[in-house]
C-alpha positions, 0 to 999 in steps of 0.5 A, a space after each residue: 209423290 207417285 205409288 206404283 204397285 207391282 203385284 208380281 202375278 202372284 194373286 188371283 185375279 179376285 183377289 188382285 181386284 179387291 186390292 186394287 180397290 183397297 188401294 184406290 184413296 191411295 191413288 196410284 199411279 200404275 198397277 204392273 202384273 197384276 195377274 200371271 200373262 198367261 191368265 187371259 181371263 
């Protein structure tokens, strides 16, 4: 089975980071909005 992740740009970049992370054994197969678009760091 396939994971996607959708985030919503509601995390910090860390914080996104560290979740990401987390679910790495998982292997996911996308990661979407991870951060706000306007968050260009």
């Amino acid at each position: 089975m396939d994971i996607g992740v959708e985030f919503h740009g509601a995390d910090s970049a860390a914080t996104a980071m560290r979740l990401m992370k987390a679910l790495e054994p998982f292997d996911p197969w996308f990661y979407e909005e991870i951060v706000q678009a306007l968050n260009v760091d």
